[in-house]
C-alpha positions as CSV (number, residue, x, y, z in Angstrom):
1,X,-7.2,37.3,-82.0
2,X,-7.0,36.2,-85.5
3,X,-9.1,38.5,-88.1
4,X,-9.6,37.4,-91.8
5,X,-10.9,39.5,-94.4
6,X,-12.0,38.0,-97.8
7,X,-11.8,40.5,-101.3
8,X,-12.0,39.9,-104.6
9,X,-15.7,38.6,-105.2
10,X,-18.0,39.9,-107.8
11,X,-20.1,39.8,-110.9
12,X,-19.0,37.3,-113.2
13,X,-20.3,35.5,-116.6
14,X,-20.0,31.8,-116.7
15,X,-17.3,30.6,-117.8
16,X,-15.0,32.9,-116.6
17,X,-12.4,33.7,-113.7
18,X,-12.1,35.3,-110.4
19,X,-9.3,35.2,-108.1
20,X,-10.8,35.4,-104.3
21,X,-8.0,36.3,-101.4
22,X,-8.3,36.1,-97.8
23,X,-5.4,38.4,-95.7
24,X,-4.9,36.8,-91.9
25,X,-3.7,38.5,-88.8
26,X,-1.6,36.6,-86.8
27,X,2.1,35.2,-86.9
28,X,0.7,32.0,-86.7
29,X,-0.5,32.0,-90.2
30,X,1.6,29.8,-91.4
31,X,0.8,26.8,-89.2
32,X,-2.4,26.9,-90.0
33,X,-4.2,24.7,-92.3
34,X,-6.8,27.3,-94.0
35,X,-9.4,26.8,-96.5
36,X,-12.2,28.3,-98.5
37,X,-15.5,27.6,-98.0
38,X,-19.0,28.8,-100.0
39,X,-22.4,28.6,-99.2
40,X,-25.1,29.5,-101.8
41,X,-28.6,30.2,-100.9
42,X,-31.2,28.2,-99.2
43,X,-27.7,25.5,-98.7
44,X,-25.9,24.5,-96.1
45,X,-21.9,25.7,-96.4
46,X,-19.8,23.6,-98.2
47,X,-15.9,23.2,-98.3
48,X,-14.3,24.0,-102.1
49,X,-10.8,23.8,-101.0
50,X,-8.6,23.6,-98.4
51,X,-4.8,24.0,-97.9
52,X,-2.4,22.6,-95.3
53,X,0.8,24.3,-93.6
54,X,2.8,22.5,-95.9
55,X,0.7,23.9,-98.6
56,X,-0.5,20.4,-99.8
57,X,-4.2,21.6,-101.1
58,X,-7.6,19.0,-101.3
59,X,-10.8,20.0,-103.5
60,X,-14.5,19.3,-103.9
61,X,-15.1,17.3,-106.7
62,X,-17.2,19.9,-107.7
63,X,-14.3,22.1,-108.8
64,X,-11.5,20.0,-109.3
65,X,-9.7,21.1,-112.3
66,X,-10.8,24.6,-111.8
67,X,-9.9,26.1,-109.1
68,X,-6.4,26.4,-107.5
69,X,-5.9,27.1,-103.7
70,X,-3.3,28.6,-102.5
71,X,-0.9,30.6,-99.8
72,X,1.6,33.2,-99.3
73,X,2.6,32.2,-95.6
74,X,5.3,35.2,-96.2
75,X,2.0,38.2,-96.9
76,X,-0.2,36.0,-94.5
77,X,-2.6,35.9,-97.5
78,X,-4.6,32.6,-98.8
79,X,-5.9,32.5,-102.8
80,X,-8.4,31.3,-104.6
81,X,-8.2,31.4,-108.1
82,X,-11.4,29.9,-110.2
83,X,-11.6,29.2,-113.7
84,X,-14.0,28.4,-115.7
85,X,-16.8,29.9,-113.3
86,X,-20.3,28.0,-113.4
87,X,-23.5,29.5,-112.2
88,X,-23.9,27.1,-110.0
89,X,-20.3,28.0,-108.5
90,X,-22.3,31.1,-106.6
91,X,-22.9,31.9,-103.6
92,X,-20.7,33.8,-100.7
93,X,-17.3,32.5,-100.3
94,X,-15.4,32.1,-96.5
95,X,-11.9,31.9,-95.5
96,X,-11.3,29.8,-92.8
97,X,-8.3,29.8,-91.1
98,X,-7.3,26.5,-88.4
99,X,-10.5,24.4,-89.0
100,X,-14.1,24.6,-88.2
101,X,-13.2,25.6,-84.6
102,X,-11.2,28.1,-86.1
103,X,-11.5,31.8,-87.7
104,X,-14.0,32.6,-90.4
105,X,-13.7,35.9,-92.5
106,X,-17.3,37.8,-93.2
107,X,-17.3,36.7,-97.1
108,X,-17.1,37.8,-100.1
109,X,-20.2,37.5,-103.0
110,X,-19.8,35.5,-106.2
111,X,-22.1,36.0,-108.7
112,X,-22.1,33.9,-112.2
113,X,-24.7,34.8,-114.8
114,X,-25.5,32.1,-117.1
């Protein structure tokens, strides 16, 4: 059994930066493609980025240019740095590790105040 466990949400004002990480069970980490996931309220989840084994990462237009994915297959640990935070950027952010059939974390709130 895999377990994922998202930190690093919070209160933010727009325009600003919060780095999200997700630590992983599991030696199969690594082989993994994982991504990061958000759904705001009264909307249906939506992908923000996602990163292969190889570490090659893809984005939603929405934040490409802003946010980074990332992963430390060595501390079983994906990152999600975002910069230049929007208030429409909020909502709770998953980890998701192999894939929709995969593992998801519980979340982690993201609040940006205009």
């Amino acid at each position: 059994q895999v377990q994922v466990v998202e930190s690093g949400g919070g209160l933010v004002q727009a325009g600003g930066s919060l780095r999200l990480s997700c630590a992983a069970s599991g030696r199969i980490f690594g082989l993994y493609p994982m991504g990061w996931h958000r759904q705001a309220p009264a909307k249906q989840r939506e992908m923000v980025a996602v990163i292969n084994s190889r570490g090659g990462p893809s984005y939603a237009d929405s934040v490409k240019g802003r946010f980074t994915i990332s992963r430390d297959n060595t501390k079983n640990t994906l990152y999600l740095q975002m910069n230049t935070l929007k208030p429409e950027d909020a909502g709770v952010y998953y980890c998701n590790v192999g894939g929709a059939l995969g593992y998801w974390g519980q979340g982690t709130q993201v609040t940006v105040s205009s």
